[in-house]
N, C-alpha and C positions, 0 to 999 in steps of 0.2 A: 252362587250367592254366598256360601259359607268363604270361598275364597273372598271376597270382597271386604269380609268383614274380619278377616285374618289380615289383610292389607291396612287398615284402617286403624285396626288393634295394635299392629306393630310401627304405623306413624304414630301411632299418641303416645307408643313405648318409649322410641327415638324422643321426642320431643320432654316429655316428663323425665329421660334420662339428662339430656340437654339442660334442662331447668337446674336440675338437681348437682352437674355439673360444674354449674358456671358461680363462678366468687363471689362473694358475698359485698362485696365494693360495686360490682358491676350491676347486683338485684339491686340493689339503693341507687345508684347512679342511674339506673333505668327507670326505676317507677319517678326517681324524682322530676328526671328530664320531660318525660311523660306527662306528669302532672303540670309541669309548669307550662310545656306544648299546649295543651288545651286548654288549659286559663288563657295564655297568650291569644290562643285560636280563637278562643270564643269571645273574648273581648275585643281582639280584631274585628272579627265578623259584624258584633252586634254594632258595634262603633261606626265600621261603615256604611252600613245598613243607614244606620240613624243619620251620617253624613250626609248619603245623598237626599234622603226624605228631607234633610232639615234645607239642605240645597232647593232641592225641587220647590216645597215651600216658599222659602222667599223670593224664588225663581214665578213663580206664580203670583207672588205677592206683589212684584212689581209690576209684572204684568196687566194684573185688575188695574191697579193704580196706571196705566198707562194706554187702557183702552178706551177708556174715557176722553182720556185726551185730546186735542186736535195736533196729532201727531203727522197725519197727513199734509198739511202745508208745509209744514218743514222738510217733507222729501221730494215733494211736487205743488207744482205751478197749476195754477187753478184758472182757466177764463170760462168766464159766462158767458153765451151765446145763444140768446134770445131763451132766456131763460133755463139754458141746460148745461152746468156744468162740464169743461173738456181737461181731463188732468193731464200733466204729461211730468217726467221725472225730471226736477228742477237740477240733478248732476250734484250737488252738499254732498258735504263725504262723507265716508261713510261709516254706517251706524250699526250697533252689534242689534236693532231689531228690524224687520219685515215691515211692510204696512201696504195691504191690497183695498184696492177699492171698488162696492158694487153699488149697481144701480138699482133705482124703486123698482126693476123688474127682477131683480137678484141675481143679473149677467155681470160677470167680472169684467170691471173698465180695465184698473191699473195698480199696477204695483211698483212697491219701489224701496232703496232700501237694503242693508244687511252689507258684511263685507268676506261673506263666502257663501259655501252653496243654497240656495234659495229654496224656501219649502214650496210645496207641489199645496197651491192655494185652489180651493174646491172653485168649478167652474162656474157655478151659482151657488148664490149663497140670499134667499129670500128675507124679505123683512121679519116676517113672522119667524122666519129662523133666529134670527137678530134677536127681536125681543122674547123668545121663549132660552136662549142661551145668556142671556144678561148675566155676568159675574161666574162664569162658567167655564172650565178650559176644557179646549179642545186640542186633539192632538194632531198634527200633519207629518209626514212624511218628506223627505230633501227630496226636490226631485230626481237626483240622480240617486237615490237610493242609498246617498251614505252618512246619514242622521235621522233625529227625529225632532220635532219641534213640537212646543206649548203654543194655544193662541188663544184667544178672546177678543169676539167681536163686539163691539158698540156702536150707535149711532154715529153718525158723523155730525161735528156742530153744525148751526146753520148756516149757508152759506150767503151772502148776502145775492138778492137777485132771483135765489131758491128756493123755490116752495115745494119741492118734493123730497122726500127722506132717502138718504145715502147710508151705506154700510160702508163701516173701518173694520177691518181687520187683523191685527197687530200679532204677529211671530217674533218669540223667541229661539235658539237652539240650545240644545242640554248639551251641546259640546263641550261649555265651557263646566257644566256640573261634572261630564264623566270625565274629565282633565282633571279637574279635583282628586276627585275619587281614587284616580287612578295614581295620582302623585302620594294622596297618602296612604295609599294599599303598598306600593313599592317603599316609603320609608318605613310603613310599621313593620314590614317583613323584616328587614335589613337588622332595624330595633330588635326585633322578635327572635331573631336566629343569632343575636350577639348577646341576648338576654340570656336565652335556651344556652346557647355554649359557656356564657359565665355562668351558671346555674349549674351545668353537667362538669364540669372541670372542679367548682367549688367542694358541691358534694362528694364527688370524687375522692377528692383530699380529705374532706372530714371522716367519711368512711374508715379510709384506711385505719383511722385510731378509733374505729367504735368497735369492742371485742365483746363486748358485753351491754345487758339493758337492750338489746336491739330488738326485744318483741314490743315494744310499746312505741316503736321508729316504724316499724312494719304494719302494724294495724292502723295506725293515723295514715299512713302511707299510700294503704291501699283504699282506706276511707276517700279519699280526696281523687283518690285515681275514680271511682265510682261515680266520684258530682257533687260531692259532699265538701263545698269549698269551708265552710264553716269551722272545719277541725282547725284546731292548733294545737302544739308541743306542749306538753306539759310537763311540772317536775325537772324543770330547766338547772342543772349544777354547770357556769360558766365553767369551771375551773379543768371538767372531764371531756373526753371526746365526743362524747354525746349528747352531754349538754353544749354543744358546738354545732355539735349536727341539727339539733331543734331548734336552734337560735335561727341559723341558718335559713332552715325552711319554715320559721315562722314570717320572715322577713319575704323569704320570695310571696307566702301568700299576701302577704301584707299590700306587697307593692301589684297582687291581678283586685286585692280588694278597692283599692285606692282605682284604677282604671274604671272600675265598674262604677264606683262612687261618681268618678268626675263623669264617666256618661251617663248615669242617673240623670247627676244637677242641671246637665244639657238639656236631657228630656224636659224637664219643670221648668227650667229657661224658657224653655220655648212655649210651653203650656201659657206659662204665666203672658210672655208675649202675647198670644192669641185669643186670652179672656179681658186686657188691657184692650187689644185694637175694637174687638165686638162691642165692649162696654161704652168704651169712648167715643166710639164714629155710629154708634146709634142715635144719640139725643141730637145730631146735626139732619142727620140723615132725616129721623121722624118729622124734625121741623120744616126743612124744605120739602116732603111732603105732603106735610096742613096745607104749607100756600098752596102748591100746586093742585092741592085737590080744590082750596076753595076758590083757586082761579077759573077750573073747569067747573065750580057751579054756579058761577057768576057771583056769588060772594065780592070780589073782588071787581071793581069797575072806577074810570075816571082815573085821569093818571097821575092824579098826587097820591091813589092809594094803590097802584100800580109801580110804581115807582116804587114806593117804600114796602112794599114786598119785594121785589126786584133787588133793593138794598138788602132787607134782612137775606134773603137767599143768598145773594154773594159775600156778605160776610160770615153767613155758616159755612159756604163752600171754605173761605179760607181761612177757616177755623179748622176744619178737619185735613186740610194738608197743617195745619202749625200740629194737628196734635199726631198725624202718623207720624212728623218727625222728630216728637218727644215721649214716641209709646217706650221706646228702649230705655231711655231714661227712668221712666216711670216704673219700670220693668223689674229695676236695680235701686233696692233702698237705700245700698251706701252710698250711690252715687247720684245727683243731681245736678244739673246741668245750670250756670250763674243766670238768676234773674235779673235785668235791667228795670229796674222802677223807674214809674211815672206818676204823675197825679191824673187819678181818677175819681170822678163822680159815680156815686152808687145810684143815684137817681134817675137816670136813663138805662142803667144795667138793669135795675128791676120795672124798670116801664118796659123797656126789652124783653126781659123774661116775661113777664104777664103776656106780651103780645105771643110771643112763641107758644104760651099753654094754653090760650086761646087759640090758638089754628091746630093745634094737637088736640087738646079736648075741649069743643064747644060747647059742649053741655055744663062745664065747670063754671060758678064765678068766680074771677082770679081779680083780688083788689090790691092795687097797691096804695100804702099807708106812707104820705110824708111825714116824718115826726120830725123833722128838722125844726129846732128850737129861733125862736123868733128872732131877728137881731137886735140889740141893744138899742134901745131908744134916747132923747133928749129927756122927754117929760114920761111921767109913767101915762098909758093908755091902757086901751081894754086887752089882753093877751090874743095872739092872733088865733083860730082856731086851725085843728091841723085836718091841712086838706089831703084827701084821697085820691087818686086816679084809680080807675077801677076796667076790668075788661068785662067783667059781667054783667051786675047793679049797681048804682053811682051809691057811697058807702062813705060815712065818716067813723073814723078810728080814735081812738084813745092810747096812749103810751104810758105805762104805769109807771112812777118813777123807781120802784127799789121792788126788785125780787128775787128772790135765792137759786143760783143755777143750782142742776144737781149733779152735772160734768160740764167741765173745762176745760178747754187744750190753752194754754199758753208758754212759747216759749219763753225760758230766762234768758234775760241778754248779758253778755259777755263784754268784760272791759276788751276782752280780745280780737273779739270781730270786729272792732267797733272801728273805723279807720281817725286820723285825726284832723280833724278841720279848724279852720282859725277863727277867732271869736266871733261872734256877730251876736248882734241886737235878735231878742225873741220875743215876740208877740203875745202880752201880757193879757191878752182881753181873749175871753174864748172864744173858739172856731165853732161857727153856726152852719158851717155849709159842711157835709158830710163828702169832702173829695181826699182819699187818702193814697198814699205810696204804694202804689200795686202794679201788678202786670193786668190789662185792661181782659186782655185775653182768659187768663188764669181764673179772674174773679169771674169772670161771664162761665166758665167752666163748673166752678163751684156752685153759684148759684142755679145751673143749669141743673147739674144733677144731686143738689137740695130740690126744683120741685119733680125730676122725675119720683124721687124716694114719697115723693107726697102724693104723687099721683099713681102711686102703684102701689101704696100702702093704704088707702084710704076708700073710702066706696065710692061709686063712680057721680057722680055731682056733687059732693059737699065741697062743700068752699076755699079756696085755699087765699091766703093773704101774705103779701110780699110788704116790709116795714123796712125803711133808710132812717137813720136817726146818728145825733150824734152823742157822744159819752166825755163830757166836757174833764173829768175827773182822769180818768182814764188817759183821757188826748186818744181816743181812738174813735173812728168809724164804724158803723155796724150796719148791716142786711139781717133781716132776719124772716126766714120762709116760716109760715105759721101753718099746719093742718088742721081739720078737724075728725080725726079718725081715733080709733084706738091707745093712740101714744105708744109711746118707748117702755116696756117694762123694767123699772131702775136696776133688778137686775142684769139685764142686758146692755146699759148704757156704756158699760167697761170695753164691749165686745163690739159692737158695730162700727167702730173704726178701725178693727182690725182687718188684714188684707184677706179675701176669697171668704168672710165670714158672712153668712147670711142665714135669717131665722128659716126661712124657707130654702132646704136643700135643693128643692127641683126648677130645672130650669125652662121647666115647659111650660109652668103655671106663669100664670101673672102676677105672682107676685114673686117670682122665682128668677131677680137677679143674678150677676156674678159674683155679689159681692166686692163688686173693685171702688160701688161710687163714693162713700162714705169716705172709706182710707184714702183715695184719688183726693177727698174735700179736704181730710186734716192734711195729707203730706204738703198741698198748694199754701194753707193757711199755715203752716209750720214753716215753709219756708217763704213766704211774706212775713215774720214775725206778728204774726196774728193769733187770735184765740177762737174758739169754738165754744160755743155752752147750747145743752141740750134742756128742754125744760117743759113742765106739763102745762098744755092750753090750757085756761080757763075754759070750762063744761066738757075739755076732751081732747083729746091730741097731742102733737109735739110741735115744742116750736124750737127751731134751730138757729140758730144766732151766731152769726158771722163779723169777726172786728178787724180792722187793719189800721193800722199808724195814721193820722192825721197829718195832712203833708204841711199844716201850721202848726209850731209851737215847735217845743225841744224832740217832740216821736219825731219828726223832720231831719232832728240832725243823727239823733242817737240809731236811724238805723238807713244812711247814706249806703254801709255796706252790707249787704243783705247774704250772711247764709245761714245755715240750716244748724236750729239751735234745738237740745233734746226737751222734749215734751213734759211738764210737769202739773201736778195736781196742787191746786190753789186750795188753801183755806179757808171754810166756808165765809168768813167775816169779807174776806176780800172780794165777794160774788155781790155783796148786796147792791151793788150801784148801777148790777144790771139790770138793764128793761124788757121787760117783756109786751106784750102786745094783749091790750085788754078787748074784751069782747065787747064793751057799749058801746052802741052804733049810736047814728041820729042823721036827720036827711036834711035837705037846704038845697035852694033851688039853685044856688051859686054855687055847688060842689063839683059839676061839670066841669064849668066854664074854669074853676080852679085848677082842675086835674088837668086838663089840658095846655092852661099856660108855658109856654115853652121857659118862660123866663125864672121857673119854679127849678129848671135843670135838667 
């Protein structure tokens, strides 16, 4: 035993001789190469770690989005035969996904599909498996054993002729992620080991002329060799050898702080990505739904109201493909993507919405309020009174004419944006119908999640009111969703259009958004050249008010081309001409039959 430890005594002698030995160029050249190895290292690592996750991710992402599909007729041929489906593989060429098919007993029919080796698809696969995996990946196996595959099952649409329910089953393979990975594991190395050797040669040289000062080179030195990236050189004199040396190795750390920085903003990249798509593809989702629920409880019957649930469902379905492929966009505030304007009417967008928060919450009444100004008569008559359509109680509305916002989003418009168009004659009589220059989609968006923010801020039956009017003054359009809850506290009205902010931090509660809907409403209305004003209901609430360009008059010409102008704060004197939505009601047995009129808009 005592030999053992005479052995051990005389390596740590050799070795502390060895240390003690070796040049003072080579202890700096070594701890710096060292140091700069494991920055390199560990920012490689972390980086590709985050690589494939972020891979895997959107790898998945397509996926969900592609299991829903009717992906199956596109790889296979479909006949009916006395009511039973027979698939067989239509030979299309081929395609980087899988697609198996099973039947109401959950025995696999057919697959088809992919342009290498094929995953090992489970030999039943039950309904109830089906809908208890909804939006759920699974992982499979290549049947020859040399890959691994993502998959997610969904229904299969209906087939016509088929009254029993079919399983799709859609594979992807992570081939194409570990190809990635592995392409950029092999350049960062290459980068890595050309960095590490200009880093160990530099040092090297600077060394040689550091003769003195070298205990304050040694201590940071070996602080950073410990994990402590945070150190830098201090008491830098360019002019000496040592202040050469700290320059030096401030710069290397500079350039692992900078790596770690840009894989941060990737992570929040991608964060931000994922609280965009949740936020967004909820209010369509929740809407179809309402129908379907009120379709299973007979709510719905007779097929004019059939039909227009059928409608409102497929324009939400293709609403949430327009917005997964403008969440990246939405993602990136410098960038947004050119909007094409059109003339739209406000007044079926908010008989629209009223319908949607009715089959969301029926216990709500949801009124919408025409305040569209009467058209211009021959002789004077009696003013027409402003009718209401309503989803709850049939409800007539008043429109106040002057009240003080207390926030306003309006862009300033630029001689720059502005393109140049050749003269024409403009419409000297004001515009009574409220249809303005917008993206039809964009405004149905806004207004959508204006009344989610109402119906998650508010107690669950109080009333909410949807008002279309026009601002003759202005030359602009306006929606405005009115609550009766609580209100905006004025000190918060600065803050709730900002992005991820929200007064309730939790996201489990119910009133515990992501904070995207508010900033998602200004960025749409900022880039239509529109305004925003937030204001207190009469006996309580908030009421939100939405304006865009009138597509008669000179707002028609002055914003032909449409981008994104910075946000400024109005003057109070300038707010007075907006309207707010009053609280006296009064009933008329014709208020029905008004709200219904199609020829109102």
């Amino acid at each position: 035993m005592a030999s053992v430890h005479a052995a051990h005594a005389r390596r740590g002698d050799r070795v502390t001789s060895w240390w003690r030995g070796t040049s003072l160029r080579a202890k700096v050249t070594g701890v710096t190469v060292a140091v700069l190895a494991v920055g390199l290292l560990a920012a490689g690592l972390g980086t590709g770690v985050f690589l494939r996750n972020a891979q895997i991710a959107a790898l998945d992402q397509y996926l969900l989005q592609l299991a829903p599909t009717d992906v199956a007729s596109t790889l296979m041929s479909v006949e009916v035969i006395d009511g039973v489906p027979h698939f067989a593989e239509a030979g299309t060429t081929a395609t980087q996904y899988f697609v198996a098919v099973y039947g109401p007993d959950g025995k696999f029919i057919a697959s088809a599909g992919g342009s290498g080796p094929a995953p090992a698809f489970p030999e039943t696969f039950t309904l109830e498996q089906t809908l208890s995996n909804l939006s759920q990946i699974l992982e499979l196996e290549a049947d020859d054993g040399s890959g691994r595959f993502h998959a997610s099952a969904d229904f299969l649409p209906p087939i016509d002729g088929v009254m029993d329910n079919y399983t799709q089953m859609v594979a992807l393979p992570l081939s194409g992620v570990n190809q990635t990975v592995a392409n950029y594991i092999g350049i960062y190395t290459i980068l890595a080991l050309l960095t590490i050797l200009a880093g160990a040669l530099a040092t090297r040289w600077l060394v040689t002329l550091a003769f003195r000062s070298l205990g304050q080179v040694e201590d940071t030195a070996m602080s950073i060799a410990a994990g402590d990236l945070s150190q830098r050189m201090g008491d830098i004199s360019p002019g000496t050898e040592v202040g050469r040396l700290k320059t030096a190795i401030n710069a290397m750390l500079d350039r692992i702080d900078q790596a770690l920085g840009q894989r941060d903003a990737t992570v929040q990249q991608m964060r931000r990505f994922i609280g965009d798509a949740s936020h967004e593809l909820r209010t369509p989702l929740v809407t179809v739904r309402g129908y379907a629920e009120l379709y299973r409880m007979g709510a719905i019957s007779g097929d004019e109201q059939t039909a227009q649930s059928m409608e409102r469902i497929e324009k939400e379905a293709i609403r949430m493909g327009g917005l997964v492929e403008d969440l990246l966009a939405l993602a990136r505030l410098d960038e947004r993507r050119d909007i094409v304007v059109t003339a739209v009417d406000l007044r079926p967008i908010a008989r629209d919405a009223a319908l949607d928060a009715r089959a969301t919450s029926p216990e709500r009444a949801v009124t919408v309020v025409d305040a569209t100004p009467p058209a211009p008569a021959a002789a004077p008559t009696e003013p027409a009174p402003t009718t209401t359509a309503t989803t709850g109680a049939v409800r007539r509305g008043s429109i106040a004419d002057a009240t003080r916002s207390l926030l306003r989003r309006r862009p300033k418009p630029s001689v720059d944006d502005m393109r140049e168009v050749p003269e024409q004659s403009v419409r000297t009589a004001p515009p009574r119908d409220p249809i303005v220059l917008g993206d039809e989609n964009r405004i149905r968006q806004v207004v959508a999640n204006l009344l989610g923010n109402a119906r998650r801020y508010t107690p669950a039956g109080t009333p909410i009111e949807l008002a279309t009017g026009v601002d003759d003054e202005a030359g602009m359009g306006w929606i405005a969703v009115v609550d009766h809850g609580e209100g905006v506290p004025e000190q918060l009205r600065e803050k709730i259009f900002q992005r991820f902010w929200r007064a309730d931090t939790s996201r489990t509660r119910e009133t515990g958004g992501s904070g995207l809907g508010l900033s998602i409403v200004a960025s749409v209305v900022e880039a239509l050249h529109g305004s925003i004003e937030v204001t207190d209901t009469p006996g309580g609430g908030a009421t939100f008010r939405v304006a865009f360009p009138l597509v008669q008059g000179r707002a028609a010409v002055e914003h032909l081309l449409i981008q994104t102008q910075p946000l400024r704060r109005l003057p109070a004197a300038d707010t007075d001409a907006a309207g707010d939505i009053a609280p006296d009601t009064a009933t008329g047995a014709d208020a029905g039959a008004d709200a219904t009129d199609p020829d109102r808009g």
